[in-house]
MIGU-168818 format. One record per residue (C-alpha): residue number from 1; residue in three letters; x, y, z. Coordinates in steps of 0.5 Angstrom, whole numbers. Layout:
residues N
{nr=NUM&rest=ALA&xx=X&yy=Y&zz=Z}
...
This chain:
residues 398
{nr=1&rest=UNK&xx=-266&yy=58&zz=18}
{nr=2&rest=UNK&xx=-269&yy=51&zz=17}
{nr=3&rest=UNK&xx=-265&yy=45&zz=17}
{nr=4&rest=UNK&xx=-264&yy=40&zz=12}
{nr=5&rest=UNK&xx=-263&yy=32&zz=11}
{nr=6&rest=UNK&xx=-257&yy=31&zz=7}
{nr=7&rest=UNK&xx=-263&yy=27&zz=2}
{nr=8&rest=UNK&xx=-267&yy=32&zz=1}
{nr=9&rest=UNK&xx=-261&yy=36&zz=-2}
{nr=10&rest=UNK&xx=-259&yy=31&zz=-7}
{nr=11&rest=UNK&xx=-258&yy=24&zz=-9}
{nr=12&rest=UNK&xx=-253&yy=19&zz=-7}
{nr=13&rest=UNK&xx=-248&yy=16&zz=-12}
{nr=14&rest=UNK&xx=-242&yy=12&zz=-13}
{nr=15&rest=UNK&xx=-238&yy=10&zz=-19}
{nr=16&rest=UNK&xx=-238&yy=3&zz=-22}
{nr=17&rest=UNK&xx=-235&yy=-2&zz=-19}
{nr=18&rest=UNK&xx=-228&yy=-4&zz=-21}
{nr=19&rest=UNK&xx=-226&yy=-11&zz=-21}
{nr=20&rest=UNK&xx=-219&yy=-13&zz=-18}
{nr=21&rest=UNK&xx=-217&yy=-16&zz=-25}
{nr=22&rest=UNK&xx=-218&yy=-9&zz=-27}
{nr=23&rest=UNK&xx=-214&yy=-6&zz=-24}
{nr=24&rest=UNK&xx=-205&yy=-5&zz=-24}
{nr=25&rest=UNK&xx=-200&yy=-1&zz=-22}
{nr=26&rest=UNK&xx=-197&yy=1&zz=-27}
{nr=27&rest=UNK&xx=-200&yy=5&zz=-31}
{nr=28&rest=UNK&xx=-207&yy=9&zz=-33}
{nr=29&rest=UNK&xx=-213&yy=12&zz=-30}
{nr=30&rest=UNK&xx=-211&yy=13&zz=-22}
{nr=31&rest=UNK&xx=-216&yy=9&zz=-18}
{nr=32&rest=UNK&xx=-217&yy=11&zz=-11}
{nr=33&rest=UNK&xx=-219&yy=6&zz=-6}
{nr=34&rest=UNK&xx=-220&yy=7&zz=1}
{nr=35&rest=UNK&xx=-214&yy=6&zz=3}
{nr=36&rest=UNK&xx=-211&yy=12&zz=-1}
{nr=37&rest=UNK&xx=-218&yy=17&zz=-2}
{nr=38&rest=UNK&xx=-215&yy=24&zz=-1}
{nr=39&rest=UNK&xx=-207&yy=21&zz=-1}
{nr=40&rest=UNK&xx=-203&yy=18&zz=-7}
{nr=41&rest=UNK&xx=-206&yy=13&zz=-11}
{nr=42&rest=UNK&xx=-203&yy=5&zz=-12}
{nr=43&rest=UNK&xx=-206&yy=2&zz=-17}
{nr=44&rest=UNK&xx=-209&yy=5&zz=-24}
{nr=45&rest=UNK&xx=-215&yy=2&zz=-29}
{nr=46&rest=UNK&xx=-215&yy=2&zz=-37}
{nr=47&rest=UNK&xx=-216&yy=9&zz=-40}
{nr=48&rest=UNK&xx=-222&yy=6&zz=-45}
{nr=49&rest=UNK&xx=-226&yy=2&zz=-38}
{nr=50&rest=UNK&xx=-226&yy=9&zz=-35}
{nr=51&rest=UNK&xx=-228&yy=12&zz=-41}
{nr=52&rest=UNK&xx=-233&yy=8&zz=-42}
{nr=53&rest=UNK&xx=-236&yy=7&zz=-35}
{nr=54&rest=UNK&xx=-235&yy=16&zz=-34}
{nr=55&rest=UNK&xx=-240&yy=15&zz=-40}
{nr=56&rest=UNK&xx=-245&yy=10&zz=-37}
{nr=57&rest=UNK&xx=-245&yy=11&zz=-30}
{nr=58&rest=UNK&xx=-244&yy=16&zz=-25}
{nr=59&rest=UNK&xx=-239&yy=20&zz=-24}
{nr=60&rest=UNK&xx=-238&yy=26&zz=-20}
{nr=61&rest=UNK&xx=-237&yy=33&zz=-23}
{nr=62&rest=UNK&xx=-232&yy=38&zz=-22}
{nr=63&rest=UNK&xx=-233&yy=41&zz=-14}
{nr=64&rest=UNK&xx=-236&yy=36&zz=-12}
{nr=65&rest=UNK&xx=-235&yy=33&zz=-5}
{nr=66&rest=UNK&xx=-234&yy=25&zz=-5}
{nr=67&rest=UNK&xx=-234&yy=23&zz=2}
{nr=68&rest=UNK&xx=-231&yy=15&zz=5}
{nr=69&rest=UNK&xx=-236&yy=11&zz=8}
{nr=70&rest=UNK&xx=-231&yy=6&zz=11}
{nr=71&rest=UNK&xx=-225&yy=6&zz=14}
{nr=72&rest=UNK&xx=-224&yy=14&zz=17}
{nr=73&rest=UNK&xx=-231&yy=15&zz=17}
{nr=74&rest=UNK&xx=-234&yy=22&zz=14}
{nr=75&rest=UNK&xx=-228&yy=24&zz=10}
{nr=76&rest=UNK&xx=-228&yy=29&zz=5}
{nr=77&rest=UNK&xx=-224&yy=31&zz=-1}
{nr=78&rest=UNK&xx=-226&yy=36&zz=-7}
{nr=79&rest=UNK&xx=-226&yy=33&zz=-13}
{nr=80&rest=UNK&xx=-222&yy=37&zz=-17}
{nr=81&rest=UNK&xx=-224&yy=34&zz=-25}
{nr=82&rest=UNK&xx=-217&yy=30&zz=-26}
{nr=83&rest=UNK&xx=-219&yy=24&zz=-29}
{nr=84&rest=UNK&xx=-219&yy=19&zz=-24}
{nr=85&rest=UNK&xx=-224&yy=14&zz=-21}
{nr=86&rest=UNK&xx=-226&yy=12&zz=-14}
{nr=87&rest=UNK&xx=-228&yy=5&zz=-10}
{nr=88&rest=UNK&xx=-236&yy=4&zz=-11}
{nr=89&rest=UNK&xx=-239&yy=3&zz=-3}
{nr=90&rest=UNK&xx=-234&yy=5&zz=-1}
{nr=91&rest=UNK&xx=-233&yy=13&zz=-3}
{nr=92&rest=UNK&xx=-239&yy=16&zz=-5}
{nr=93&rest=UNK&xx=-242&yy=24&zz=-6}
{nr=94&rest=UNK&xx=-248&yy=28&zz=-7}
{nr=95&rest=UNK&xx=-251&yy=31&zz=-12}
{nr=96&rest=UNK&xx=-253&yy=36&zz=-8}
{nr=97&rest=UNK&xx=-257&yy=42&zz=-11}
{nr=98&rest=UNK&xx=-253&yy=49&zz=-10}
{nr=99&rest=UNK&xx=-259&yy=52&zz=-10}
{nr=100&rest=UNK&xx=-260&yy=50&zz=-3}
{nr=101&rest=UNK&xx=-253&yy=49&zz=-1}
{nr=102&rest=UNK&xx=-248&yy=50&zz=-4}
{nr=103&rest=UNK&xx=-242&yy=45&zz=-5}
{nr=104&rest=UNK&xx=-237&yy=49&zz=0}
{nr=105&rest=UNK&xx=-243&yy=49&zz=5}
{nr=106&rest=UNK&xx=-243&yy=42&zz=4}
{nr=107&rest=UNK&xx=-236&yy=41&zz=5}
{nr=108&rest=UNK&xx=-235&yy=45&zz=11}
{nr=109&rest=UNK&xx=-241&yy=42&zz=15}
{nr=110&rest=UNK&xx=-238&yy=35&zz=14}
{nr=111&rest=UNK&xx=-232&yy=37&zz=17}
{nr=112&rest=UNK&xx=-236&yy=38&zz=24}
{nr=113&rest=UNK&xx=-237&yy=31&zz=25}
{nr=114&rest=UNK&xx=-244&yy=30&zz=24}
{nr=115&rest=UNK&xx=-243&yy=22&zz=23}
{nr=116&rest=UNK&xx=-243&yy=21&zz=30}
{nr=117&rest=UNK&xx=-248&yy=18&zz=35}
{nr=118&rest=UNK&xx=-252&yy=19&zz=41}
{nr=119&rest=UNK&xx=-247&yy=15&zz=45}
{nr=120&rest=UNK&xx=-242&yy=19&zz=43}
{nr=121&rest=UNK&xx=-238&yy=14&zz=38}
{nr=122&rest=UNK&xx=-237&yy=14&zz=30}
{nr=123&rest=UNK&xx=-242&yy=9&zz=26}
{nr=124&rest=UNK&xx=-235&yy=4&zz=23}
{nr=125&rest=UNK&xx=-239&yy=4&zz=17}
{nr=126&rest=UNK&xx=-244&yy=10&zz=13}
{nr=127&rest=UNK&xx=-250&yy=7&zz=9}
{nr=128&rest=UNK&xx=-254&yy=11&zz=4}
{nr=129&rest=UNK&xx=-260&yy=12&zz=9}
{nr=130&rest=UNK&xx=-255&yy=15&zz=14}
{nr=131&rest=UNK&xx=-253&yy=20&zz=9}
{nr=132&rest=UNK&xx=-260&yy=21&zz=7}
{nr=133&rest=UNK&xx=-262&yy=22&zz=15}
{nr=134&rest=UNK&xx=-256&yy=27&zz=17}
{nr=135&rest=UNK&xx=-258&yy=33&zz=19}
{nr=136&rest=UNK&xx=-255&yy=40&zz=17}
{nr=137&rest=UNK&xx=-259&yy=43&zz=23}
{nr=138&rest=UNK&xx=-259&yy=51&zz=21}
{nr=139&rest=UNK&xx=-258&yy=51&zz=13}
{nr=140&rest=UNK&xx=-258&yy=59&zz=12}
{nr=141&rest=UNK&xx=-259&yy=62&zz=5}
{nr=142&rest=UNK&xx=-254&yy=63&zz=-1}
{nr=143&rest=UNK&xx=-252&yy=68&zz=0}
{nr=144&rest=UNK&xx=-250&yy=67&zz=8}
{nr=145&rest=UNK&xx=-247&yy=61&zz=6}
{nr=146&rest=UNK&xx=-242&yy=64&zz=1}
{nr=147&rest=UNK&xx=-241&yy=69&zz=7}
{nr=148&rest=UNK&xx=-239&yy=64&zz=12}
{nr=149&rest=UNK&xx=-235&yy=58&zz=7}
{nr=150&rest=UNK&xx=-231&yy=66&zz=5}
{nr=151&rest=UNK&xx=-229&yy=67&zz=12}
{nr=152&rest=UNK&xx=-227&yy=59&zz=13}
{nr=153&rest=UNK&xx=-224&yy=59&zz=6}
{nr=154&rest=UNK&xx=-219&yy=64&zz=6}
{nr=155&rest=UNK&xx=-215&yy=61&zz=13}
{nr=156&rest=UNK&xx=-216&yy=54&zz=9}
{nr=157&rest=UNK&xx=-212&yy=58&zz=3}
{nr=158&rest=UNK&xx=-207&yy=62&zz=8}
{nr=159&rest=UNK&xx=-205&yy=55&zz=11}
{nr=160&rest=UNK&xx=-205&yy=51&zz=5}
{nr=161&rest=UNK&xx=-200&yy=57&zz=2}
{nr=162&rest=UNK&xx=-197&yy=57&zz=8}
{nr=163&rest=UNK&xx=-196&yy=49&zz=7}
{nr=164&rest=UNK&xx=-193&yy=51&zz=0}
{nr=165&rest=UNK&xx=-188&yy=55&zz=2}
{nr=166&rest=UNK&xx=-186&yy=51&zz=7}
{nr=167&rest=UNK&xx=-184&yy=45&zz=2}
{nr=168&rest=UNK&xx=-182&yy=50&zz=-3}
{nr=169&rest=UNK&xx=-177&yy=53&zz=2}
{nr=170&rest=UNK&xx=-175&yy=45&zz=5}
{nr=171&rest=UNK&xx=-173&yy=43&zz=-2}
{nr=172&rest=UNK&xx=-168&yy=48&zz=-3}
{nr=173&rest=UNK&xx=-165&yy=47&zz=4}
{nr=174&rest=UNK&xx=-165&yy=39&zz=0}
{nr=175&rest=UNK&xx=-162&yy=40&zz=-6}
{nr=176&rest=UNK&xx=-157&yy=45&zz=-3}
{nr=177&rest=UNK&xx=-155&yy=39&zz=2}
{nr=178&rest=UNK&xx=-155&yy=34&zz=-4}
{nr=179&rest=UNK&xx=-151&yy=38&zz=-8}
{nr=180&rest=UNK&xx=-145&yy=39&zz=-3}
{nr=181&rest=UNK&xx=-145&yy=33&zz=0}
{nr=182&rest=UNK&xx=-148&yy=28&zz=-4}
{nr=183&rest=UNK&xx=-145&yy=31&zz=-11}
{nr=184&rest=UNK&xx=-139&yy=33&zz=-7}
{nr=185&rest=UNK&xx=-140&yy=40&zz=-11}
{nr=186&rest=UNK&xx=-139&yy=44&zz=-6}
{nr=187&rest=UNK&xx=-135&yy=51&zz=-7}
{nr=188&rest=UNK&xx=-127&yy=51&zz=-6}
{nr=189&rest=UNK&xx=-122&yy=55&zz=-6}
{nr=190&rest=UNK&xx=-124&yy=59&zz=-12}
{nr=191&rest=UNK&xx=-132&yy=59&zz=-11}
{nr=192&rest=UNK&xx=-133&yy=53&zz=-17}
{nr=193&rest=UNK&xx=-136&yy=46&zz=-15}
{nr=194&rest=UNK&xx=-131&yy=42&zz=-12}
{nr=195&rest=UNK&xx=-131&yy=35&zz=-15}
{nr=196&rest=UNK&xx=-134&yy=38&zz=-23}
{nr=197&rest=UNK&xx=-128&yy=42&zz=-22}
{nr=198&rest=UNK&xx=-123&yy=37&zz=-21}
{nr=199&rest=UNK&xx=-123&yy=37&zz=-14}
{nr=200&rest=UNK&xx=-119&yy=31&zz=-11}
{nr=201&rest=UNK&xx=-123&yy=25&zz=-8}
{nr=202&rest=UNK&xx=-120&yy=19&zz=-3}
{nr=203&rest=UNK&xx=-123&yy=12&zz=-3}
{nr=204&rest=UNK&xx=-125&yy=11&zz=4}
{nr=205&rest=UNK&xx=-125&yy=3&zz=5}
{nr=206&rest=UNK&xx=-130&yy=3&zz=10}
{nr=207&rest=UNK&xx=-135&yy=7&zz=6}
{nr=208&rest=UNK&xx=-133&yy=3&zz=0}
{nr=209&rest=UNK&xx=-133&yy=9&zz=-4}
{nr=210&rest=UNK&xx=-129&yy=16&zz=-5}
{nr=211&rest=UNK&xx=-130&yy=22&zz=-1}
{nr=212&rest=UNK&xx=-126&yy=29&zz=-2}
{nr=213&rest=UNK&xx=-119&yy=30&zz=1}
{nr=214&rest=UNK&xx=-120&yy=32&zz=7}
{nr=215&rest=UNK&xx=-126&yy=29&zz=10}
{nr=216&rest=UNK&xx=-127&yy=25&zz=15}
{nr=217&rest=UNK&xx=-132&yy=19&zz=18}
{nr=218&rest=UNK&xx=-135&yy=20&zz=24}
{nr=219&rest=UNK&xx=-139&yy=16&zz=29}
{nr=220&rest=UNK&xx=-146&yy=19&zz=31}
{nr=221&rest=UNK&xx=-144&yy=19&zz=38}
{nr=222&rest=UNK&xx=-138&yy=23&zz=37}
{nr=223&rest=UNK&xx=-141&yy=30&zz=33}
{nr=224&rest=UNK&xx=-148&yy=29&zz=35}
{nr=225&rest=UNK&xx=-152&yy=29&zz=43}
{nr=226&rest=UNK&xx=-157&yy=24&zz=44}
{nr=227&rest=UNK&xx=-163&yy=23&zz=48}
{nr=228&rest=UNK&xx=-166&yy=16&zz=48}
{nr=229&rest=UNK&xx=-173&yy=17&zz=50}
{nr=230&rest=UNK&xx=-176&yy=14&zz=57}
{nr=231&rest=UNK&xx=-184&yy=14&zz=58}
{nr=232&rest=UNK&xx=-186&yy=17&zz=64}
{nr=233&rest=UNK&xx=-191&yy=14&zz=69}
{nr=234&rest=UNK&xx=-198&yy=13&zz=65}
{nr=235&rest=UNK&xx=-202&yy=17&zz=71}
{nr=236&rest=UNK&xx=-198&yy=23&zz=69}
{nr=237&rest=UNK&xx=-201&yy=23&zz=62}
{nr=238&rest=UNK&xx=-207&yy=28&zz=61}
{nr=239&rest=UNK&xx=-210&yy=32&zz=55}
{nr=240&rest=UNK&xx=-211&yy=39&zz=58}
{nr=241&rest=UNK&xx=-204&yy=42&zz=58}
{nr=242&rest=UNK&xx=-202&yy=40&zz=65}
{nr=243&rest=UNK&xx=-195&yy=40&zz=65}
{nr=244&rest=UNK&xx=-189&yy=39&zz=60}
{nr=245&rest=UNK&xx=-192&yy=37&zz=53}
{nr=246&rest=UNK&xx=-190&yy=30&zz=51}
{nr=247&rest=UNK&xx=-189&yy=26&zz=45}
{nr=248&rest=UNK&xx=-189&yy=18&zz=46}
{nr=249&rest=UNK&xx=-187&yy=16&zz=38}
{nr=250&rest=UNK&xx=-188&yy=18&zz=30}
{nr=251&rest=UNK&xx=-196&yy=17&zz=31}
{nr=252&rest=UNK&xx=-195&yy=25&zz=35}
{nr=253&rest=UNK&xx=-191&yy=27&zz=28}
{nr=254&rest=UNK&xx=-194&yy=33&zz=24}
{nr=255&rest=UNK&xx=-190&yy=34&zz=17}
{nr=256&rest=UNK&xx=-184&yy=37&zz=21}
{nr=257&rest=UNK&xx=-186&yy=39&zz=28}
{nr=258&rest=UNK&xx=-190&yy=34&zz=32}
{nr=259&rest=UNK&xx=-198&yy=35&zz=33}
{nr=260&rest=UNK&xx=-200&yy=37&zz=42}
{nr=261&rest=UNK&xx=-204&yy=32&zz=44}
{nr=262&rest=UNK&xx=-202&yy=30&zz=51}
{nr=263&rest=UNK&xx=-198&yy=32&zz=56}
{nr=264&rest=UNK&xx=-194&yy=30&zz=62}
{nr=265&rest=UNK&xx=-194&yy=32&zz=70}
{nr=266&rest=UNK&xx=-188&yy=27&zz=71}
{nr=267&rest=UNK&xx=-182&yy=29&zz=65}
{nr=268&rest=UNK&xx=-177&yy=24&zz=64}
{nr=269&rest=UNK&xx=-172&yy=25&zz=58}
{nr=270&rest=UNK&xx=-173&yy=32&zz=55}
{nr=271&rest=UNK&xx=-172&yy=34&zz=49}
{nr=272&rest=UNK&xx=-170&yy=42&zz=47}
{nr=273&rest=UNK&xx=-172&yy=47&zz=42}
{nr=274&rest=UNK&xx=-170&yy=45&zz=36}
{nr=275&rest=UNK&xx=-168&yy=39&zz=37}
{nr=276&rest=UNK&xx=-168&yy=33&zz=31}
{nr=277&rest=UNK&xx=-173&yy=27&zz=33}
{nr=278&rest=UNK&xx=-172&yy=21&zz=31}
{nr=279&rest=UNK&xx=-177&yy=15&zz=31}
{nr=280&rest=UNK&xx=-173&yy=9&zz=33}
{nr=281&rest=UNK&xx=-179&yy=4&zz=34}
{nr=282&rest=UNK&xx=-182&yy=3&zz=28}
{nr=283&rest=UNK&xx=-183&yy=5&zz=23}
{nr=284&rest=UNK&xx=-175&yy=7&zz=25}
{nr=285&rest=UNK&xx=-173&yy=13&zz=21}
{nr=286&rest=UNK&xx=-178&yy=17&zz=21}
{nr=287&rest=UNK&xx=-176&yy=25&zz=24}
{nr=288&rest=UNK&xx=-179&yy=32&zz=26}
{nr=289&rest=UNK&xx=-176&yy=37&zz=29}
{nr=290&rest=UNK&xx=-177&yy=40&zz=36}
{nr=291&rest=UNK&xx=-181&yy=46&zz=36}
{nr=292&rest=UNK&xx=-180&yy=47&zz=44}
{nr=293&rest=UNK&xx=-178&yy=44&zz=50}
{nr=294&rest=UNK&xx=-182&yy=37&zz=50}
{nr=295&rest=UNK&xx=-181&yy=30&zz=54}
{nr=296&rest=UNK&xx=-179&yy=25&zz=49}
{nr=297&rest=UNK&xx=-182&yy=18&zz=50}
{nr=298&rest=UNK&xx=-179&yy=10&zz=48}
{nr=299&rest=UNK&xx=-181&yy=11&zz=41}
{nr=300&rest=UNK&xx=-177&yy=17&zz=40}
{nr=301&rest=UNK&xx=-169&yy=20&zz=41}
{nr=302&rest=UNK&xx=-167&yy=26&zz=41}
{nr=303&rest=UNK&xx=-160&yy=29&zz=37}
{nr=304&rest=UNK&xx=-157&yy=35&zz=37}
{nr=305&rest=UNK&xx=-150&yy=37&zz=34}
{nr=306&rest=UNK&xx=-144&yy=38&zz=38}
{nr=307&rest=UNK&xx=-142&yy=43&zz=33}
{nr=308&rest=UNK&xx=-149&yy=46&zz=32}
{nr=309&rest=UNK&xx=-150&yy=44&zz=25}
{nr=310&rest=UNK&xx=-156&yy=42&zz=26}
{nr=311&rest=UNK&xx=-159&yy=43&zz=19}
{nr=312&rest=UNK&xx=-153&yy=37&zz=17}
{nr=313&rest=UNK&xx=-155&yy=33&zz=21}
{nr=314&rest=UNK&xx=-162&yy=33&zz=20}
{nr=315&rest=UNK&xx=-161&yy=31&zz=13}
{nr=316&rest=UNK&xx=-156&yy=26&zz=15}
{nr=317&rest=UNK&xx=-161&yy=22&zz=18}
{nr=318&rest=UNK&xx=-167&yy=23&zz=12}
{nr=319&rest=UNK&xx=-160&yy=19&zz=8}
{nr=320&rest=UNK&xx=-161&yy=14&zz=14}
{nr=321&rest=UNK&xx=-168&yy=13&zz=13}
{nr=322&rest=UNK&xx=-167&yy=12&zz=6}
{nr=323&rest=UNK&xx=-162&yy=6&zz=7}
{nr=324&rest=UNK&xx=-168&yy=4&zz=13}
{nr=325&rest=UNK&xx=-173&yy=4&zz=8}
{nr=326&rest=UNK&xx=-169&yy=0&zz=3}
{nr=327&rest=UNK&xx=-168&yy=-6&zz=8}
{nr=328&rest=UNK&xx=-175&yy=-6&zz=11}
{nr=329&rest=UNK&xx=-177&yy=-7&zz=3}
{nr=330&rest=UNK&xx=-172&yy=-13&zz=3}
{nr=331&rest=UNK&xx=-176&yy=-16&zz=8}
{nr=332&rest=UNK&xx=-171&yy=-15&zz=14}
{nr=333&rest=UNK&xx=-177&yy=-10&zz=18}
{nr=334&rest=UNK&xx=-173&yy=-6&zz=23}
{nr=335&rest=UNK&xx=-178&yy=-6&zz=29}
{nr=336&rest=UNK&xx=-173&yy=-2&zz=32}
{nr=337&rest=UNK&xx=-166&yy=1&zz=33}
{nr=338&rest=UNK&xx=-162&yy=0&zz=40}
{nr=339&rest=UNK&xx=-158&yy=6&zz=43}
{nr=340&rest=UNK&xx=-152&yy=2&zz=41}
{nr=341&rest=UNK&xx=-154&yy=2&zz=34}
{nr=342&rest=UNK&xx=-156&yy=9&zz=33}
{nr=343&rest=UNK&xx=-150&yy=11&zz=37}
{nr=344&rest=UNK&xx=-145&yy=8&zz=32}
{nr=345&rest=UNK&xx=-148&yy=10&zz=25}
{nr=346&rest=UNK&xx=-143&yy=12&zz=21}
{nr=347&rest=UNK&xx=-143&yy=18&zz=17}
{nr=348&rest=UNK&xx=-139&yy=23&zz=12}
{nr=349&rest=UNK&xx=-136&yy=29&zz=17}
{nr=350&rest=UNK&xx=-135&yy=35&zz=13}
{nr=351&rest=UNK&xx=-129&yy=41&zz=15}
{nr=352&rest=UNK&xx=-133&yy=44&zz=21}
{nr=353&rest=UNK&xx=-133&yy=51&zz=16}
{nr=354&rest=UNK&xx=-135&yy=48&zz=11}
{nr=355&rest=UNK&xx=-141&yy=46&zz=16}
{nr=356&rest=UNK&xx=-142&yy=52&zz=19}
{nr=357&rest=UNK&xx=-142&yy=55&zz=11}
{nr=358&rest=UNK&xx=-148&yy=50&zz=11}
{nr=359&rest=UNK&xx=-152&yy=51&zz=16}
{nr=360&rest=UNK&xx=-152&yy=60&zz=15}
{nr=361&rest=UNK&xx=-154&yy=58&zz=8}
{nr=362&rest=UNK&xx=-160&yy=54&zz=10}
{nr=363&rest=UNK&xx=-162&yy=58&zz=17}
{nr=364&rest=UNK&xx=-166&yy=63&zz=15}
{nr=365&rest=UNK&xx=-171&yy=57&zz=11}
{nr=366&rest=UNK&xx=-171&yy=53&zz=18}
{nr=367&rest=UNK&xx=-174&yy=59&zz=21}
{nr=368&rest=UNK&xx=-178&yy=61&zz=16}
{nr=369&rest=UNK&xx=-181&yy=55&zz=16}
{nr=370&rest=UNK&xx=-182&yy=54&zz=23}
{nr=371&rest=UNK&xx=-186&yy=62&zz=24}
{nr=372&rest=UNK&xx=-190&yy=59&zz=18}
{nr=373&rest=UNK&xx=-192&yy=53&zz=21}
{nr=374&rest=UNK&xx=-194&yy=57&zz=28}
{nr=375&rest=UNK&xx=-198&yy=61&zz=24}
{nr=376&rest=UNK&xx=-201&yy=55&zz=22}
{nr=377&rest=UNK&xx=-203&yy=52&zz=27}
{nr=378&rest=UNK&xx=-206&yy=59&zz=30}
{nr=379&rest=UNK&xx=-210&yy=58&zz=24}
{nr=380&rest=UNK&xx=-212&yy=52&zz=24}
{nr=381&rest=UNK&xx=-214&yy=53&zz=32}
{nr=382&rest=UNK&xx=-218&yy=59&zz=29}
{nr=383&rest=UNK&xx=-222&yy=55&zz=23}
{nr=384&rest=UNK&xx=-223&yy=49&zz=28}
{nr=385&rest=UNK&xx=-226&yy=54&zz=34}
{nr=386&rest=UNK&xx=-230&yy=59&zz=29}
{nr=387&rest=UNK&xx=-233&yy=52&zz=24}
{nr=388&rest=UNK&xx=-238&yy=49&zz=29}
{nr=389&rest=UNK&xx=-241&yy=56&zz=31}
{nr=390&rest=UNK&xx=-242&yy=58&zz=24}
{nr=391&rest=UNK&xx=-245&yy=52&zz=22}
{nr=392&rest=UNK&xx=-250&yy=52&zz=28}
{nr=393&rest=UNK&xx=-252&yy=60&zz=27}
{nr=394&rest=UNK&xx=-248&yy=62&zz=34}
{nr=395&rest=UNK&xx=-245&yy=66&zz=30}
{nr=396&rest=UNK&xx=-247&yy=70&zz=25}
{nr=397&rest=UNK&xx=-244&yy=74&zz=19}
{nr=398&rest=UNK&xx=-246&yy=81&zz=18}
């Protein structure tokens, strides 16, 4: 094995900068800034400027791997060929010879976080010369790149099926919940949707709206358990799994369940297996859910149905995060919500049959997505503990 500059690989290149006055948000050819590289884009350019500067100017080729050189340092994104352009300095690639190494070789190496330096600290921005004079220390041949990026690749895949799945499953659990309680669809008596098939609905003055005969309107406090969270001392913090985990606020939350960073010798307010977390710091409303006895900080709070309709409650407070939403976007910012004020949050209450034939329908996808998403962690611990070694030749594919 020899190692390799990255300049020594391929060329540097960057789009064509793109003026702000070019830019809308609207309509056209999605523009990534920094601030939105690998998520979802805010502003687009005209379908002849991108034509025209595709055509003159260089533009990355399908597998390519763009890399942010501002913002979070070293991050990568595979370019996937769908018409789109990238903020020039700003977001770069290399045309990379795959004849020396490959572009999933490339994109695997930079997930080792080579853009560190002697001290120990990210650079805060990525010039050309320190693209040029990065290092892959131990470059093997083609055909054992194929052989290592293989084994990365097919934990990426199951973690990104996994992924699939689970949202797959989330939304079916959502619609079923829009439809039964939203849509007042739900079966009657006879098994047809309830409001579509003529059922009787009541006008509710304090909702200002109609609801099915029979329903009711319930405080939160009055069918859910609550914990607001309390931060223990911060010398019993530590990141060694020493303790009870802990989770201080929404900077811990995953996609549902919350990501292991720190630990507590001294837990305070506890959280059970399966409980909802709520963010009640801002952003106010943001939720997971509760993969195992944890200590809950300020930030959080943690919700339980009494009546054990945890999967109701769980969609009742993403409407809550709506109407947050939708207020902090008028200008009135929730910097935080009181105990008070999330105890007396007034919802639609159901017949407790009716909830309970709910959440038998929507189990078996909670417990699903949850195996899946252990599984993934497992994964991605597996992937993070074999990358480094691949790269740097401690472990060998035979």
């Amino acid at each position: 094995m020899s190692s390799l500059r990255l300049g020594e690989i391929g060329k540097i290149s960057m789009c064509k900068r793109i003026l702000k006055s070019q830019t809308n948000e609207f309509s056209g050819i999605p523009f990534y800034k920094i601030s939105t590289f690998g998520g979802t884009p805010t502003v687009y350019i005209d379908e002849k400027v991108y034509l025209e500067y595709k055509e003159k100017y260089s533009y990355p080729k399908k597998g390519d791997i763009l890399i942010s050189a501002a913002g979070t340092i070293g991050k990568t994104v595979i370019f996937d060929g769908e018409d789109s352009y990238f903020q020039d300095s700003n977001i770069v690639w290399i045309e990379n010879d795959e004849s020396k190494v490959t572009n999933q070789f490339l994109y695997y190496f930079l997930q080792t976080n080579p853009f560190i330096t002697t001290n120990g600290s990210t650079i805060k921005r990525l010039y050309n010369d320190n693209l040029r004079d990065t290092k892959i220390p131990n470059v093997p041949s083609i055909q054992q790149q194929n052989q290592i990026t293989d084994i990365l690749g097919t934990l990426d895949k199951k973690i990104q099926t996994n992924n699939q799945i689970n949202q797959e499953l989330e939304a079916m659990a959502k619609t079923l919940y829009d439809y039964w309680f939203v849509q007042f669809d739900f079966p009657d008596q006879n098994g047809k949707p309830y409001k579509s098939s003529g059922g009787k609905m009541i006008y509710h003055p304090e909702l200002k709206r109609e609801i099915p005969e029979g329903w009711g309107v319930e405080k939160l406090e009055n069918i859910a358990n609550i914990t607001m969270g309390q931060s223990p001392k911060g010398t019993s913090y530590n990141e060694v799994g020493e303790g009870m985990l802990f989770f201080q606020g929404s900077t811990d939350f995953g996609w549902r369940f919350p990501v292991a960073r720190q630990y507590t010798t001294e837990p305070s307010r506890i959280a059970e297996e399966d409980d909802i977390l709520l963010s009640v710091r801002a952003p106010v409303g943001t939720l997971n859910i509760a993969d195992t006895r944890c200590c809950i900080g300020r930030g959080l709070a943690a919700i339980n149905s009494k009546g054990g309709a945890n999967s109701y409650i769980f969609n009742v407070m993403q409407d809550f995060k709506k109407l947050f939403d939708m207020m902090n976007s008028v200008g009135t910012t929730f910097g935080s919500i009181t105990k008070d004020d999330l105890y007396s949050l007034q919802l639609v209450y159901p017949p407790n049959e009716l909830l309970m034939k709910f959440d038998q329908s929507v189990k078996p996808f909670d417990r699903e997505i949850k195996n899946r998403s252990r599984q993934n962690q497992e994964l991605t611990q597996l992937r993070d503990w074999l990358l480094p070694m691949l790269m740097n030749g401690q472990v060998k594919v035979e």
